[in-house]
N, C-alpha and C positions, 0 to 999 in steps of 0.2 A: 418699152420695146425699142430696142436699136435699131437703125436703118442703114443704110448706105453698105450693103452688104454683096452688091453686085461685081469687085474684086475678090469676092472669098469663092473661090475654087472647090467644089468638092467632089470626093468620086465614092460612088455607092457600088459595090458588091454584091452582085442576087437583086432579081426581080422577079420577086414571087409575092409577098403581102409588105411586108416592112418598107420593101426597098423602093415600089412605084407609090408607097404613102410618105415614108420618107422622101420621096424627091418631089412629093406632091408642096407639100407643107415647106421644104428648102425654095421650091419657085419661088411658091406666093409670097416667100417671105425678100427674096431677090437675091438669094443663092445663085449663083452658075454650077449645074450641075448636069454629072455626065454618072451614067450608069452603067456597067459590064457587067453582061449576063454570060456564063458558060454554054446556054441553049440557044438555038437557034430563033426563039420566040417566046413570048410570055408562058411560062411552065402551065396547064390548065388542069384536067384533072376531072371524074363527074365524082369521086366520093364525097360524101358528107363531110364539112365541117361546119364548127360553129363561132358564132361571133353575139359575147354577152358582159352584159353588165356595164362597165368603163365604156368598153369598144363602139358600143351603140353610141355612146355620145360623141367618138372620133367621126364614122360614120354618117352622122346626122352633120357636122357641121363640115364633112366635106360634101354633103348634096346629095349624097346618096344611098341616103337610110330606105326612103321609098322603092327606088331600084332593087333597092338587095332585100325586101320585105316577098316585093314581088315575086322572087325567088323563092323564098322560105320556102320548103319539102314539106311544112306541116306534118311530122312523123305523127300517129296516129298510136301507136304501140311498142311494145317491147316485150317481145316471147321468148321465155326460156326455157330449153327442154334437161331432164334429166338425163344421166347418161343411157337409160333405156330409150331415151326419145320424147315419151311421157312430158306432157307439161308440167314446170315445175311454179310457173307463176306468168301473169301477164300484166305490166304497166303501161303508165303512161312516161315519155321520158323524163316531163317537167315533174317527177315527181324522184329524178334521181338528182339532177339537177337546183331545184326546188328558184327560189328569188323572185322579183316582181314581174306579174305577166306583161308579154312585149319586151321585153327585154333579155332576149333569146332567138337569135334567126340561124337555121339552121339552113343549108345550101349547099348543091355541088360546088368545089373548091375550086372551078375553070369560074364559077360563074362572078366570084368576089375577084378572081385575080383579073379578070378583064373588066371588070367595072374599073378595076383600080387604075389599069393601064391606059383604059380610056380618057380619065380625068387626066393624065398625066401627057396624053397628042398633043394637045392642045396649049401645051406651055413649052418653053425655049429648053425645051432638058432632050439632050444626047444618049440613045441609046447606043451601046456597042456589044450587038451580040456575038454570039458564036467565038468570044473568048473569054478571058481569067488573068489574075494577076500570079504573075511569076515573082518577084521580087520586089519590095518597098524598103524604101531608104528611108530614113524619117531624120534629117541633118539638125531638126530643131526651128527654123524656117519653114521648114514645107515639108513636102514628101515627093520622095523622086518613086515615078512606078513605072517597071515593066510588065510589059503584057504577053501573054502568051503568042499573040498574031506578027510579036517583032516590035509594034509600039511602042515609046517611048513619053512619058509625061510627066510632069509636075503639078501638084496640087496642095493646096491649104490644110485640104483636109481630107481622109479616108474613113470610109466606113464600112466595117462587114455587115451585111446584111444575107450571109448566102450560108445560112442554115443549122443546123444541127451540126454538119461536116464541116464547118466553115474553113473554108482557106486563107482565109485572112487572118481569123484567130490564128492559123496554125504558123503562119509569117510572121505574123507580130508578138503570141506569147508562148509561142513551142506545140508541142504534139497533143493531141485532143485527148490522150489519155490520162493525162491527169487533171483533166476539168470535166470528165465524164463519170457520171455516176448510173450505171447499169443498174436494173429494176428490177434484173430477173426473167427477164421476157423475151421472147423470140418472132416475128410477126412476116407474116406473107400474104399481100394483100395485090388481087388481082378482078377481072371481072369474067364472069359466067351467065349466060342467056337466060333472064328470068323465066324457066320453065314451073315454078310453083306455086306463080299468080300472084306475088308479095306485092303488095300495094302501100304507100306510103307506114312502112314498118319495118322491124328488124328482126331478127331470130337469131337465138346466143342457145349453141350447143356445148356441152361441158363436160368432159370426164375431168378427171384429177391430173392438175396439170395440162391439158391438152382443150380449149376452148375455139370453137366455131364460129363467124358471125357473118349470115347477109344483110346485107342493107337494100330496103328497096327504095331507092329515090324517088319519090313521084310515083306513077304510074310508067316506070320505065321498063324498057322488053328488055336490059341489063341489070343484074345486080349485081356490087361491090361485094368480094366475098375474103374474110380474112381468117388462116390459119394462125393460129399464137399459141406456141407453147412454150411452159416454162425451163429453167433452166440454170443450174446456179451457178456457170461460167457461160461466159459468150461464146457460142459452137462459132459461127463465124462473123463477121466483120461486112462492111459494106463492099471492100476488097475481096473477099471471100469469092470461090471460084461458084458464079451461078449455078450449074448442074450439078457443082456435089452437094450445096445447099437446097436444091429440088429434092436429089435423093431423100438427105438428111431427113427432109419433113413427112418425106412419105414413110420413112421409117418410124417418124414416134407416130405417124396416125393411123398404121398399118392396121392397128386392132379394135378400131372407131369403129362403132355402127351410125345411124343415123345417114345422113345424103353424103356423111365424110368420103368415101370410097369415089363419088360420082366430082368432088371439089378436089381432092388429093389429084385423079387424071388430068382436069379442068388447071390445077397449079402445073403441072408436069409440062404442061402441051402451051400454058399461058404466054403470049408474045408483050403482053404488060404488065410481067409481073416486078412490084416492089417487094424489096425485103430488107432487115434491119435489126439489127436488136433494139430496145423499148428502153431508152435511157434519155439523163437530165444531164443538164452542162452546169457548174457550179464555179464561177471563179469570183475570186476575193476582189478581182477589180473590173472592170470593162473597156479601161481605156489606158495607153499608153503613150503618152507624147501627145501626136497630134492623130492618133488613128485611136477608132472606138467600134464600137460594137452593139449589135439591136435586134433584138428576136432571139429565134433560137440560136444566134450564132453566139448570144450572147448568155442566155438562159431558158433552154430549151426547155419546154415543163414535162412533157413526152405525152402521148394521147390518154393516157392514162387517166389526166389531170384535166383534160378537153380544152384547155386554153393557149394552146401554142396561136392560134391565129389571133386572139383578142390582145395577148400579151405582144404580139407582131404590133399588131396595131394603134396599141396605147402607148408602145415605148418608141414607136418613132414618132408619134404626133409631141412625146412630150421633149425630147431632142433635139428635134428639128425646132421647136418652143424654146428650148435653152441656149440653142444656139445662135437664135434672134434676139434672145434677151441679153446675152453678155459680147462684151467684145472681145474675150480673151477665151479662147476655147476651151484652157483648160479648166475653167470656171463655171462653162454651160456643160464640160463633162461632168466636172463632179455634183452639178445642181441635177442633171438629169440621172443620177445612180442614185443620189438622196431622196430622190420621191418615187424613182422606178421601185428599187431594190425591197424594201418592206412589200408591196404589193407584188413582187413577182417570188417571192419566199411563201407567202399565203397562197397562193394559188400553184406552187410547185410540190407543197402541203398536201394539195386534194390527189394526188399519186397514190398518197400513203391509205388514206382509210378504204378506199376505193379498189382496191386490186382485189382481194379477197373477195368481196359480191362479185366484180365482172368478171375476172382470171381465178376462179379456187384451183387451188394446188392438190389440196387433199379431197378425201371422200368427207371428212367433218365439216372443210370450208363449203362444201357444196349442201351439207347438211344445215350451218348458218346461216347461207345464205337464201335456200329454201324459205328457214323461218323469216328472215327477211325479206322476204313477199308477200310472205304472208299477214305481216305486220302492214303492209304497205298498202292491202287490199283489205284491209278493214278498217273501223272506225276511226282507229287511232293515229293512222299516217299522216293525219294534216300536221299533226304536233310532234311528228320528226324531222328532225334540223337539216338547212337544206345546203348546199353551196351559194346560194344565191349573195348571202352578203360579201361573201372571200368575194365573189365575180367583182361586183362592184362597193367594194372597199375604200377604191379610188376617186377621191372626186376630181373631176380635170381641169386644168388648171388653162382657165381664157384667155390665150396668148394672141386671141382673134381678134379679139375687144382692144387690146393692145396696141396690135396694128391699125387698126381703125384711127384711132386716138393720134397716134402718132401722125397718119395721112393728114387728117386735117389740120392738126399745126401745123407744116409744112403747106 
């Protein structure tokens, strides 16, 4: 483990999961680090995400595995109706999921991003909210950056950490469309007043093409509620005018039965609604020069896959690891793609078999996946293959132990 790293500069992009664990692990390691968020505050969020396998072990050795246990929603179920309503199957989730028990914490996604943020007061790192970076020079030396707020700075090193949209990808290797790989999918996700008594559980309604889903978090008086429907060009874009994309969705769910009708007014009227299309970012590299890339700005898996937060998490612990271990950056980039990138192809993988049971397109996928409930609620499901090993694939690599080692020789 190298030391004497308290002249290497760096500036991190997005503070959402990557980017306050990334500057976590840049401290300790005696980085100077500065971080620019576009928001005014740590982004928070109550829907569900999850953090499994690999991530549990970043987690754990930054302190706050018990913290975010305490959290855990303990989802309790998972109800799917047919398109008359009818139930067509009820799980448990670790049984879509599958891998070793405890190694799965599921949690409103405000509640991991302020844990993260908090480890991160209490160290010498620069937040700069409420802007973005306009332009980055990268001379070979350093990196010159402008900021949106007029700012002017110089740094060692740059990192995108701000998302699926990244802006820093789109400075440093051109326009996100052609590092984007579209899934198919449409997604509108907002919250509605738990009026159906859903307690730590979910409910996935389905016609062909056109899929439902609340979430109940806890025992919360809100549930998370999301429209997704499919589609084999992208109707619109994040750019995309909000209220003709309102329309749009109430147009394909116009002919829903089920609570659709009551969630279609609930998205119309919503003052928090998110929408997107359901895609993966795929590039042949992550880094250029002296700027690089981490999360989904860098390899976004899509929810589809459930690991955009774990792969946040593992690829900037092992990063911010490579960048303490080499003194030539372009050496800790390419050490951190050689052990990221196989683990983040395995897990951008689970997209693929997965869409058809949760998203059916047709009246046969929803036929398949029927029998696939069925399968799952009887004798035979313990001995169907789970995600669990793709989660943790990765074994992580003890850059702690490192530093340790180092301390006391000195």
């Amino acid at each position: 483990m190298k030391k004497n790293k308290a002249n290497t500069t760096v500036l991190i992009s997005g503070a959402s999961i990557a980017g306050p664990t990334l500057a976590y692990w840049l401290c300790k390691y005696g980085f100077d680090v500065t971080v620019v968020e576009l928001a005014g505050t740590i982004r928070g969020g109550g829907y569900p995400i999850d953090i499994r396998g690999t991530a549990i072990d970043v987690v754990e050795q930054m302190g706050i595995l018990e913290q975010l246990q305490a959290d855990h929603i303990n989802s309790q179920k998972i109800t799917f109706l047919n398109p008359d309503g009818g139930i067509a199957g009820v799980i448990k989730p670790e049984e879509l999921t599958g891998g070793e028990e405890g190694r799965d914490i599921e949690m409103p996604r405000g509640s991991l991003t302020e844990s993260l943020f908090d480890l991160t007061k209490s160290q010498p790192i620069r937040y700069q909210f409420n802007d973005s970076i306009t332009a980055l020079n990268d001379d070979g030396t350093g990196v010159d950056v402008i900021f949106k707020s007029g700012l002017r700075s110089r740094f060692d090193i740059v990192i995108g950490a701000d998302g699926l949209h990244s802006n820093t990808r789109r400075l440093t290797f051109g326009e996100e469309e052609q590092f984007s790989r579209y899934l198919g999918y449409c997604f509108n996700g907002f919250s509605i007043p738990n009026d159906l008594g859903l307690s730590h559980e979910s409910v996935t309604y389905a016609t062909p093409g056109r899929i439902a889903v609340l979430s109940a978090s806890g025992d919360s008086d809100t549930l998370h509620a999301f429209l997704t429907f499919a589609s084999e060009q992208p109707p619109f874009s994040k750019k995309h005018d909000a209220n003709k994309q309102r329309k749009l969705t109430a147009e394909i769910f116009a002919e829903s039965g089920w609570e659709i009708p009551r969630l279609v007014k609930a998205m119309l009227e919503s003052d928090d609604l998110y929408y997107d299309v359901v895609s993966q970012i795929h590039m042949p590299r992550w880094s250029s020069g002296r700027v690089t890339l981490v999360g989904d700005s860098a390899y976004a898996p899509s929810f589809m896959a459930g690991q955009g937060s774990s792969l946040a998490l593992v690829g900037a612990y092992i990063l911010a690891g490579e960048l303490a271990s080499h003194e030539e950056h372009g050496k800790a980039f390419a050490a951190y793609e050689n052990i990221m990138r196989p683990f983040v192809e395995a897990n951008q993988a689970l997209a693929g078999p997965g869409a058809a049971f949760l998203f059916p397109r047709t009246s046969e996928e929803i036929k398949v996946r029927n029998q696939a409930l069925s399968a799952l609620q009887s004798s035979d499901h313990e001995n169907m293959p789970g995600d669990g090993d793709v989660h943790s694939s990765l074994r992580l690599p003890n850059y702690v132990t490192g530093l340790k080692r180092a301390e006391k020789r000195d």
